[in-house]
Each structure stands twice: as structure tokens, then as C-alpha cells.
MOPAC internal coordinates of N, CA, C and O (Angstrom, degrees):
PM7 1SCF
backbone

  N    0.0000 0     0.00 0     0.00 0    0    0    0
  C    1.4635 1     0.00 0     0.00 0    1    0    0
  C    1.5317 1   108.45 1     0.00 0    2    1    0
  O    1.2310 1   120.68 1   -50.71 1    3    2    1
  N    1.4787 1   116.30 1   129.29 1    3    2    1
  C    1.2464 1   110.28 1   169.74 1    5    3    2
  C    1.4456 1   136.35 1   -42.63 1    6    5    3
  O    1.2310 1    99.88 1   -16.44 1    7    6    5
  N    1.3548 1   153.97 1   163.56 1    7    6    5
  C    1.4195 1   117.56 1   125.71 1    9    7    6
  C    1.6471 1   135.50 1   -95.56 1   10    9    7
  O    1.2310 1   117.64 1     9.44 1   11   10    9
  N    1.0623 1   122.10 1  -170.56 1   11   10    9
  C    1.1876 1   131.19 1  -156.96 1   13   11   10
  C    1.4954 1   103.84 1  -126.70 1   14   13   11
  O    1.2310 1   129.05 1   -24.88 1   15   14   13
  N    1.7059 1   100.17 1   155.12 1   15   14   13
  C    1.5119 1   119.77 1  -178.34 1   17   15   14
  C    1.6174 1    98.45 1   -97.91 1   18   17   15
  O    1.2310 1   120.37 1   -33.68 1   19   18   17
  N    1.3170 1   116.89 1   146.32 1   19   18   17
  C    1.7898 1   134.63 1   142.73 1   21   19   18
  C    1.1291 1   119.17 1  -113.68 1   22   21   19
  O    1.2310 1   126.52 1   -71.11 1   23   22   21
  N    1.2641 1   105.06 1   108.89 1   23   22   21
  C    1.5691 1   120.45 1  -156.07 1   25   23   22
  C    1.7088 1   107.03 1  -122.90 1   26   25   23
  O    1.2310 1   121.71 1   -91.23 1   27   26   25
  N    1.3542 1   114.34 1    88.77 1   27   26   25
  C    1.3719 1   114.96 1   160.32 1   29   27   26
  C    1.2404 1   145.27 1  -112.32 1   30   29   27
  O    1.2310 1   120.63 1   -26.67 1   31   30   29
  N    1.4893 1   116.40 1   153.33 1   31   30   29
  C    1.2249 1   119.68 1  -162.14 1   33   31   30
  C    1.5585 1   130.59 1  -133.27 1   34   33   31
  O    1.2310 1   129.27 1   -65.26 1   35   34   33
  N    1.5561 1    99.73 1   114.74 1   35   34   33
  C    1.6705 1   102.82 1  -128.06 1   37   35   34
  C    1.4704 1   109.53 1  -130.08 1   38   37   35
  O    1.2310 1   120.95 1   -63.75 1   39   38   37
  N    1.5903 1   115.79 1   116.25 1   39   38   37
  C    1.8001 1   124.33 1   159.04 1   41   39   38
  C    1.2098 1   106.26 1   -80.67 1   42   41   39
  O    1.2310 1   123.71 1   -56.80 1   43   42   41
  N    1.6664 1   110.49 1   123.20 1   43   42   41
  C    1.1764 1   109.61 1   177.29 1   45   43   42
  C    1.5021 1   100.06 1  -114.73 1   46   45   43
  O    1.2310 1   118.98 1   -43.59 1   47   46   45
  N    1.4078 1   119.56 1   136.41 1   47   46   45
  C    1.3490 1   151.37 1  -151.59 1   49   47   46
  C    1.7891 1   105.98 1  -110.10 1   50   49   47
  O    1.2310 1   129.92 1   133.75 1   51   50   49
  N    0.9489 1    98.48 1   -46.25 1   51   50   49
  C    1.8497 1   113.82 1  -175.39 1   53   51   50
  C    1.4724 1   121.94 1  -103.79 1   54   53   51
  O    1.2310 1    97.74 1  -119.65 1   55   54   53
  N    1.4485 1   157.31 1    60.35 1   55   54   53
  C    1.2239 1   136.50 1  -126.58 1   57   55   54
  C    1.5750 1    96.09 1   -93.25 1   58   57   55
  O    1.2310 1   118.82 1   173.48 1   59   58   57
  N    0.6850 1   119.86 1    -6.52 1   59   58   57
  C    1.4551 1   131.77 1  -178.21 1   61   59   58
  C    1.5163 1   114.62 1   -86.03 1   62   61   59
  O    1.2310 1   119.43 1   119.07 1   63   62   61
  N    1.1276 1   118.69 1   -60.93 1   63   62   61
  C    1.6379 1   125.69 1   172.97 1   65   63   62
  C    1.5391 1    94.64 1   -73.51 1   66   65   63
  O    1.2310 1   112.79 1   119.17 1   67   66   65
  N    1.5746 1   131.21 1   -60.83 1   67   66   65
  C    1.1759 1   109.59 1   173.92 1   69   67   66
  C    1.8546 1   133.13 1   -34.97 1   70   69   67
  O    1.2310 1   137.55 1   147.31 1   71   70   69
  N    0.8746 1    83.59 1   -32.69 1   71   70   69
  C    1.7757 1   101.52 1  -178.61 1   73   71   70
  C    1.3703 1   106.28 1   -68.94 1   74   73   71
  O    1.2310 1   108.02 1   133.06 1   75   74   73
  N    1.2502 1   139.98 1   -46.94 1   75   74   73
  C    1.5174 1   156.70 1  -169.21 1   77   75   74
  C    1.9924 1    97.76 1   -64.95 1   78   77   75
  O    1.2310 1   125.21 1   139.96 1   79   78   77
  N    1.8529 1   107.59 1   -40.04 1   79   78   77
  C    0.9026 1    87.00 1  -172.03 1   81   79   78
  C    1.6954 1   114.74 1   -79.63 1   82   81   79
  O    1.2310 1   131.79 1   149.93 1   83   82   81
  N    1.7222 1    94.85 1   -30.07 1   83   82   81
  C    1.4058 1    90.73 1  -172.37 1   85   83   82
  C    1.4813 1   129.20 1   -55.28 1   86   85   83
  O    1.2310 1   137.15 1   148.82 1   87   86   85
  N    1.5793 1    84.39 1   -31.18 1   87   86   85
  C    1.9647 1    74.12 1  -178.19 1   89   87   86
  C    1.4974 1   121.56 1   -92.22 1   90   89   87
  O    1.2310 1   124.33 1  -166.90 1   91   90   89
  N    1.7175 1   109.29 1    13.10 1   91   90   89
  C    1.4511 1   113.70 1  -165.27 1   93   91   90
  C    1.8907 1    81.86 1  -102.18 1   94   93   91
  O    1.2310 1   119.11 1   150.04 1   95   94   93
  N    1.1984 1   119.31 1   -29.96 1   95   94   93
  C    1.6410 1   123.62 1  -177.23 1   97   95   94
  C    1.5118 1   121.85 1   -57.39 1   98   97   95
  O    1.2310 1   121.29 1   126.45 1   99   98   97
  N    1.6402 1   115.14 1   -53.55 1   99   98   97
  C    1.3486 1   102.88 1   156.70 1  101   99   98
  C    1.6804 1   147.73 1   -16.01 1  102  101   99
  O    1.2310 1   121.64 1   119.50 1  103  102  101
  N    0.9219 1   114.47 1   -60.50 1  103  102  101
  C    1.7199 1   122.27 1  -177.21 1  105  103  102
  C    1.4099 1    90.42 1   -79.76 1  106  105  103
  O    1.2310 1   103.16 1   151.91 1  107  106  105
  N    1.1472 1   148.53 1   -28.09 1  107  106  105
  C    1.6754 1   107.26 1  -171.80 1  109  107  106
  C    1.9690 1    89.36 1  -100.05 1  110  109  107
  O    1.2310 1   117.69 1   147.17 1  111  110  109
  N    0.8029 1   121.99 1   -32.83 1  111  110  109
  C    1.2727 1   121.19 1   145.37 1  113  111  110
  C    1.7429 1   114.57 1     5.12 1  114  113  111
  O    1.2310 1   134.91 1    78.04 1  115  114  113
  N    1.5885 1    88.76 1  -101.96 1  115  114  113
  C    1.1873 1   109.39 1   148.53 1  117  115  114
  C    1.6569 1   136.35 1   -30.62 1  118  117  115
  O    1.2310 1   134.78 1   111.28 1  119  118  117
  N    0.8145 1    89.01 1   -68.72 1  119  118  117
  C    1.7314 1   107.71 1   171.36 1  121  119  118
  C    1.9583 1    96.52 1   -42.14 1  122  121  119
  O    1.2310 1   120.60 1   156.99 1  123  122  121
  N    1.1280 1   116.45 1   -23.01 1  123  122  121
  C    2.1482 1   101.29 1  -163.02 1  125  123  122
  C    1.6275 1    73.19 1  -117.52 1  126  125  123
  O    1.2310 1   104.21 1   169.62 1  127  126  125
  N    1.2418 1   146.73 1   -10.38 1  127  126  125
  C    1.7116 1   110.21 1  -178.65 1  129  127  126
  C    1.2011 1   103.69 1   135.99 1  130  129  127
  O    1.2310 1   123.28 1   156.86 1  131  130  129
  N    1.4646 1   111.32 1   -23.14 1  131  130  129
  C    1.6372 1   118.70 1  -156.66 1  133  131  130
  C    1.8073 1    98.27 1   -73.78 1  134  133  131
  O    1.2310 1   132.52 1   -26.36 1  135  134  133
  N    1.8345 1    93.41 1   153.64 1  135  134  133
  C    1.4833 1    90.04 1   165.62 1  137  135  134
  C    1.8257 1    92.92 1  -142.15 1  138  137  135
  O    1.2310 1   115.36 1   -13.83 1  139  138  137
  N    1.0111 1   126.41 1   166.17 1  139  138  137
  C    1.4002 1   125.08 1   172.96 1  141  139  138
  C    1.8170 1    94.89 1   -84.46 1  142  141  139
  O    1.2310 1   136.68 1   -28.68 1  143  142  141
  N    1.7501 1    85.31 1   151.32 1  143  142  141
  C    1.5980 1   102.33 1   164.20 1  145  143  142
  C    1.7008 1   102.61 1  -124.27 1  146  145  143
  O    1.2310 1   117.09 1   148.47 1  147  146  145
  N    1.1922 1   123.14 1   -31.53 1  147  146  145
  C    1.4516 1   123.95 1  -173.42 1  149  147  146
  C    1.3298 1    91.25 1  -158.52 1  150  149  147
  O    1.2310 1   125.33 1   -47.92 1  151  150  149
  N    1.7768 1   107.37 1   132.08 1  151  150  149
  C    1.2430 1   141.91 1  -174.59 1  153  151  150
  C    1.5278 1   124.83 1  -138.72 1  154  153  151
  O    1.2310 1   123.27 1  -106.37 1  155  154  153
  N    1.4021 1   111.34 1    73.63 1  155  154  153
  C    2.1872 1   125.56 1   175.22 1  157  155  154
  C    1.5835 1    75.78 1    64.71 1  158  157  155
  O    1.2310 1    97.79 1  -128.70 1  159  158  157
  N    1.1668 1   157.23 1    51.30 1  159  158  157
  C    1.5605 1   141.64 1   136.71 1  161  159  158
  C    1.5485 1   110.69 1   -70.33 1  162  161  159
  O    1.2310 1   118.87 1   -11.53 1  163  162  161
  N    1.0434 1   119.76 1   168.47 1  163  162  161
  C    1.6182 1   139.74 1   168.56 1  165  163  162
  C    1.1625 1   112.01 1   -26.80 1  166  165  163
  O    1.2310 1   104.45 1   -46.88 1  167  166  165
  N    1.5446 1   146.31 1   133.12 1  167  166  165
  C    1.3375 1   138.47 1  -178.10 1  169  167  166
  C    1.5009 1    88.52 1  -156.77 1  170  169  167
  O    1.2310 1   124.57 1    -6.01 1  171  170  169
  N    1.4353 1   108.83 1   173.99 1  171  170  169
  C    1.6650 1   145.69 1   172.19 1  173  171  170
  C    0.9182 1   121.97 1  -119.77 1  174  173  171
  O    1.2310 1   107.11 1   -81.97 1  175  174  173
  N    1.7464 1   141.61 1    98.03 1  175  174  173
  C    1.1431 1   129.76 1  -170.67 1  177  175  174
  C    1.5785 1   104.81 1   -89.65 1  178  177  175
  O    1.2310 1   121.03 1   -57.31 1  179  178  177
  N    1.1546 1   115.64 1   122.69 1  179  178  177
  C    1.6358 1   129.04 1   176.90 1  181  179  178
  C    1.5523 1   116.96 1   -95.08 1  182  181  179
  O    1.2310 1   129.30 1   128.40 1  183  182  181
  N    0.8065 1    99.69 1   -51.60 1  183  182  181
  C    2.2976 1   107.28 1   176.23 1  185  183  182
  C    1.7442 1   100.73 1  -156.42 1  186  185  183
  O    1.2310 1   132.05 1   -27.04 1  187  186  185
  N    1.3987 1    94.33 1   152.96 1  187  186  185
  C    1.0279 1   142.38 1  -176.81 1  189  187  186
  C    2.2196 1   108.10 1    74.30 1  190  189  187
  O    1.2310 1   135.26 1    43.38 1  191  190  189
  N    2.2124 1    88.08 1  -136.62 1  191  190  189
  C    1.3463 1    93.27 1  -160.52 1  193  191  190
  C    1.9367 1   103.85 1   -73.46 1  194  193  191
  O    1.2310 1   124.79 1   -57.22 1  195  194  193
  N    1.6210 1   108.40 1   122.78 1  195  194  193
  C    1.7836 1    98.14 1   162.97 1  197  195  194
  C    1.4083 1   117.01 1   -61.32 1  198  197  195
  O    1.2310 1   127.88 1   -37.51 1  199  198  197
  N    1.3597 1   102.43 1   142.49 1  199  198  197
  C    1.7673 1   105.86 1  -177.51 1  201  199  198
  C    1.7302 1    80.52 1  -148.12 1  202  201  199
  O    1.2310 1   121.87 1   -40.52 1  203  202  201
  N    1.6463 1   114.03 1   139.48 1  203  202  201
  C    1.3055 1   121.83 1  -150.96 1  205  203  202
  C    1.8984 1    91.93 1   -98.34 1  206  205  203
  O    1.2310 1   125.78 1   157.47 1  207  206  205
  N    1.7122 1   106.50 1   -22.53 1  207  206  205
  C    1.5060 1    89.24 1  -174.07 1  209  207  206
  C    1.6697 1   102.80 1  -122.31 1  210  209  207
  O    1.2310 1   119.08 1   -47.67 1  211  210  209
  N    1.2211 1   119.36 1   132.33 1  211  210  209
  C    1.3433 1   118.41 1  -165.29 1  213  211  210
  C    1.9972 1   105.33 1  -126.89 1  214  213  211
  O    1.2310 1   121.68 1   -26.78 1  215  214  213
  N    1.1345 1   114.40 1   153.22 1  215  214  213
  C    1.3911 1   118.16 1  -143.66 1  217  215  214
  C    1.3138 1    90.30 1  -153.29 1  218  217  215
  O    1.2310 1   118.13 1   -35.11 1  219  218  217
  N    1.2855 1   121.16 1   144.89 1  219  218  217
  C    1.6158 1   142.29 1  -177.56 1  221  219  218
  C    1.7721 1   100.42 1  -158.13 1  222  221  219
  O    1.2310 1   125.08 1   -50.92 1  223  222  221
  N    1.7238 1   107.84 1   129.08 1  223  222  221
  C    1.4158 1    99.19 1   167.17 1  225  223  222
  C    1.6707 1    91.98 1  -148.22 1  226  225  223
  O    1.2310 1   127.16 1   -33.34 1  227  226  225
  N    1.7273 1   103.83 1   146.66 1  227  226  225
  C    1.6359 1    92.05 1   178.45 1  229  227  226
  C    1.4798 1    96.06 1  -107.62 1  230  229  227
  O    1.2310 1   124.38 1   -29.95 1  231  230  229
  N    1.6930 1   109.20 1   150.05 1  231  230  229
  C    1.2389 1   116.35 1   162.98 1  233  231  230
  C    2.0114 1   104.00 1  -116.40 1  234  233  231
  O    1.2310 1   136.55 1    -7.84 1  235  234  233
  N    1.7905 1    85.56 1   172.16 1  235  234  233
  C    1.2699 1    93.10 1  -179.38 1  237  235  234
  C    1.5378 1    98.91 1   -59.99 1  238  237  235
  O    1.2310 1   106.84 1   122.59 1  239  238  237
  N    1.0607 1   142.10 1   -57.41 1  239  238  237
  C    1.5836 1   125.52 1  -155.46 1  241  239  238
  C    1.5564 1    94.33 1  -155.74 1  242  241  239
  O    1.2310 1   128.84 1   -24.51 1  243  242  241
  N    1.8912 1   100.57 1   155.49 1  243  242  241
  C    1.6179 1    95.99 1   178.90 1  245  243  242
  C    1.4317 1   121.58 1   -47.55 1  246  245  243
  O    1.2310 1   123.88 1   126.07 1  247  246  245
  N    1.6319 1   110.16 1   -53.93 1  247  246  245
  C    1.2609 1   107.98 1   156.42 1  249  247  246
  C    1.8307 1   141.86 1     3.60 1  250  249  247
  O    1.2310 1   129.68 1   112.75 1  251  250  249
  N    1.9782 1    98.94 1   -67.25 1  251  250  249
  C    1.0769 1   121.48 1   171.11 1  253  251  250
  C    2.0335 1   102.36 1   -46.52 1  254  253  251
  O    1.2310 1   136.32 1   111.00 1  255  254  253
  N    1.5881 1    86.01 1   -69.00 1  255  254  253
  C    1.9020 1    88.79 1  -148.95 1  257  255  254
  C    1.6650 1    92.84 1   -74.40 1  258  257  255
  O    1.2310 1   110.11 1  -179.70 1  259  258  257
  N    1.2726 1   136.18 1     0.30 1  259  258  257
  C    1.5313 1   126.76 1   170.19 1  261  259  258
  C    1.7259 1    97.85 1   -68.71 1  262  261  259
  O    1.2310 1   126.53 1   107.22 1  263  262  261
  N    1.3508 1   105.05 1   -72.78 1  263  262  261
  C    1.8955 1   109.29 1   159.82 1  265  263  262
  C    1.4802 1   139.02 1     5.63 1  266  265  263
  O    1.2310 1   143.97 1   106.15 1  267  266  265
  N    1.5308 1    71.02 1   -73.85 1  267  266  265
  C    1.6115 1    98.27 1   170.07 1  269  267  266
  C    1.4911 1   114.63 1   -61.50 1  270  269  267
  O    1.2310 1   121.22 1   142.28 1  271  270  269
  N    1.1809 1   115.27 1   -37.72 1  271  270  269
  C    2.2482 1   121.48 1  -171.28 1  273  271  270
  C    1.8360 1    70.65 1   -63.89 1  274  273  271
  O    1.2310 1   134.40 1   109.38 1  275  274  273
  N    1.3562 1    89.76 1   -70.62 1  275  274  273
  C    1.9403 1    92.65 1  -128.79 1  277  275  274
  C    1.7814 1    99.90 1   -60.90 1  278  277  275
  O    1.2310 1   114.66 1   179.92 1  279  278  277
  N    1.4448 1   127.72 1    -0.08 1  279  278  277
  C    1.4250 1   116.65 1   148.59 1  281  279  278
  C    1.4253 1   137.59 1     3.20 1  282  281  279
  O    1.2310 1   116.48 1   -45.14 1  283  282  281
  N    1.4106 1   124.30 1   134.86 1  283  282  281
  C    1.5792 1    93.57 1   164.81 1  285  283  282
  C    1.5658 1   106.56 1   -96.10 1  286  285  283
  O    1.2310 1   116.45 1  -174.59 1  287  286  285
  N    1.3298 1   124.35 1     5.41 1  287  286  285
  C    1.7431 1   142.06 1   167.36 1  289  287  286
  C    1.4491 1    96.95 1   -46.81 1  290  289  287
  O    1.2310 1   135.76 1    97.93 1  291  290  289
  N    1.6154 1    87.10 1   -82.07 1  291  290  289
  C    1.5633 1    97.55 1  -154.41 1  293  291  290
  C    1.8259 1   103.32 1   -83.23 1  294  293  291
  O    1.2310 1   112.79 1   167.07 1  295  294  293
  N    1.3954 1   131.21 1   -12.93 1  295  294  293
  C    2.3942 1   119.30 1   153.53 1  297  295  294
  C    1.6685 1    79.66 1   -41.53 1  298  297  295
  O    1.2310 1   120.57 1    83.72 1  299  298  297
  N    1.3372 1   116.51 1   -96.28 1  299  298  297
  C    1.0724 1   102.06 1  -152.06 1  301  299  298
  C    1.8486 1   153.44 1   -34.49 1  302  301  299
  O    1.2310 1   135.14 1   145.45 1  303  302  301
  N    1.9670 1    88.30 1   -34.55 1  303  302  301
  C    1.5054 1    86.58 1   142.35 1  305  303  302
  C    1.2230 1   137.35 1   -62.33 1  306  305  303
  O    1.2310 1   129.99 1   144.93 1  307  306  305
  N    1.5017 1    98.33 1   -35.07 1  307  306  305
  C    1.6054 1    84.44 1  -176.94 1  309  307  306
  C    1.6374 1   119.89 1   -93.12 1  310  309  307
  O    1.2310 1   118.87 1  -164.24 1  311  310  309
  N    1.3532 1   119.76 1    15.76 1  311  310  309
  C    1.1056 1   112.51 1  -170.87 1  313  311  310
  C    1.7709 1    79.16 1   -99.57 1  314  313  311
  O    1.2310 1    90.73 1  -120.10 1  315  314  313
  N    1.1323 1   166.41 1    59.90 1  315  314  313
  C    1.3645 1   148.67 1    39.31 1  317  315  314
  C    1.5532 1   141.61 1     1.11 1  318  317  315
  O    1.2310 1   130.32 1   131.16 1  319  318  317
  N    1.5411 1    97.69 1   -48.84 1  319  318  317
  C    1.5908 1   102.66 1   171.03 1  321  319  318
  C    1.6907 1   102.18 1   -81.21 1  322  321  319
  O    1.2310 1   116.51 1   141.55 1  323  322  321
  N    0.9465 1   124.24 1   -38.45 1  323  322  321
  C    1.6802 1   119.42 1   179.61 1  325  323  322
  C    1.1454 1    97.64 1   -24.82 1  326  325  323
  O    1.2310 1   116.28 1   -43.66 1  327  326  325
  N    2.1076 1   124.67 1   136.34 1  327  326  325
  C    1.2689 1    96.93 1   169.77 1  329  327  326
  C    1.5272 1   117.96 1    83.74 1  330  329  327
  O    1.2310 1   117.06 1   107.38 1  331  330  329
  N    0.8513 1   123.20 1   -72.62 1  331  330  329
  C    1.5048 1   128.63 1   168.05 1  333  331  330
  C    1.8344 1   131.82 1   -60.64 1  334  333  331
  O    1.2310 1   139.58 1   162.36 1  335  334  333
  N    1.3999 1    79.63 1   -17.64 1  335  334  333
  C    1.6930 1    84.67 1  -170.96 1  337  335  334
  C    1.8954 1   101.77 1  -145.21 1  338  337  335
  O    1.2310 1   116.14 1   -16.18 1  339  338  337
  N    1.6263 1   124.93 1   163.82 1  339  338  337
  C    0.9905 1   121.92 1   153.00 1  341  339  338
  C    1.7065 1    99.15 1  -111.30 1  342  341  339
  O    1.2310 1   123.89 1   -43.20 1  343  342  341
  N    1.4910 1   110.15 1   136.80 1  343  342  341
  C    1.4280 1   113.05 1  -172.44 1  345  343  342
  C    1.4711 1   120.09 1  -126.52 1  346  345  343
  O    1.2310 1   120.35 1   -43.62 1  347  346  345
  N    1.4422 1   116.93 1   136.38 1  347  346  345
  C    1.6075 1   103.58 1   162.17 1  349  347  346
  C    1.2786 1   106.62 1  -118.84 1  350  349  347
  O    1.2310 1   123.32 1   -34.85 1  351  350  349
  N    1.5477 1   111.24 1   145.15 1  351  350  349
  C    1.4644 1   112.35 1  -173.03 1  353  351  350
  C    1.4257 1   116.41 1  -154.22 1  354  353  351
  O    1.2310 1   115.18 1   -57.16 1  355  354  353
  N    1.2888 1   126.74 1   122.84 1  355  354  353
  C    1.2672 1   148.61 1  -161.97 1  357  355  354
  C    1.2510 1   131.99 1  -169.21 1  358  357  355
  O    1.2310 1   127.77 1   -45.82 1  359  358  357
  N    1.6041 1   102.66 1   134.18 1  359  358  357
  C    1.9763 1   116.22 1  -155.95 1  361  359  358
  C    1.6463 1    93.90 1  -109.38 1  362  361  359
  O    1.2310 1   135.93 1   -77.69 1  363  362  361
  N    1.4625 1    86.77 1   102.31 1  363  362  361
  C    1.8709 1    93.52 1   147.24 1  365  363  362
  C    0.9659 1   136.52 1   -54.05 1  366  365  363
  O    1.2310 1   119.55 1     0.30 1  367  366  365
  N    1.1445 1   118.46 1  -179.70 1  367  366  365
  C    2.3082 1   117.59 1   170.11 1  369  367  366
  C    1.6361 1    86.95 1  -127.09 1  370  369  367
  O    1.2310 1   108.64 1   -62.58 1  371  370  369
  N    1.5258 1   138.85 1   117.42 1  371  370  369
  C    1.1625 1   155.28 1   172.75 1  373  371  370
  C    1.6822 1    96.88 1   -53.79 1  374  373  371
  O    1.2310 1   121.03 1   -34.36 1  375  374  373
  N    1.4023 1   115.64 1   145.64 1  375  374  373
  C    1.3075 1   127.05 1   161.93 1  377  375  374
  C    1.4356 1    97.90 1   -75.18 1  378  377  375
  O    1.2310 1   126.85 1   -37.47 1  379  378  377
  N    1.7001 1   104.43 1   142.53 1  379  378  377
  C    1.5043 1   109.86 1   168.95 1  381  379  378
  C    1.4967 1    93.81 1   -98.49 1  382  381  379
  O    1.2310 1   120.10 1   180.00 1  383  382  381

């Protein structure tokens, strides 16, 4: 089975509550397979909506990073960004 990208794309509004989530997000992260590939680094916006912090993590399989959201690890991280951020977020299936 392939794996898959979680790829979000993110205004953050709160840097403070945003912050609480990021570093509480890691370990369950971790915990389903995930590893980061790109983390708010340097980007080019070409088309569509700008979002200033942009995020890529691969997991073993969609499976994995669906898992991983619906956590009660990582609600709780993210019930930090609630509020804190406007977000888009969506898990590919990686070409093998």
C-alpha cells in the first residue's frame, strides 16, 4: 500500500495558542507513522488561496494520517489551533 501526504495550509491568527498546538501535535504525529517533509519553510504561491504557513507530512497509508486527525492526541492539539488559525487540510494517497 502506498503512503500518503497531509498537506496543510495555514493563516495563523493566534501565535501563541497556535504555538501550544504545534508542539502538543508532534507525538501523535509521530505516534500514526507520520514524519514531516516541509514545515512554514519558504514557498511560492502560484494559484489559488495564500496561507503564510504551509506543512507536508508523509504517513504510512491514508488510513494512518485519517487515524492520526481523528485521535484523541492530536483533537486535543488541535483544539488549540481552533480559533487560532484559518486551515486547509487534506490526505493524499502517494504515487508508488
Amino acid at each position: 500500500m502506498p503512503g500518503a501526504y497531509w498537506i496543510a495550509h495555514v493563516t495563523v491568527t493566534d501565535e501563541e495558542a497556535y504555538g501550544r498546538y504545534a508542539k502538543l501535535a508532534g507525538a501523535p504525529i509521530a505516534a500514526h507513522g507520520g514524519r514531516f517533509l516541509a514545515r512554514g519553510g519558504r514557498y511560492v504561491q502560484l494559484e489559488g488561496n495564500d496561507r503564510a504557513r504551509n506543512v507536508v507530512a508523509h504517513f504510512p497509508s491514508v488510513e494512518a494520517a485519517v487515524a492520526c486527525y481523528r485521535s484523541a492526541e492530536y483533537q486535543e492539539a488541535l483544539s488549540h489551533a481552533r480559533g487560532a488559525s484559518v486551515r486547509d487540510l487534506v490526505v493524499v494517497e502517494a504515487v508508488e
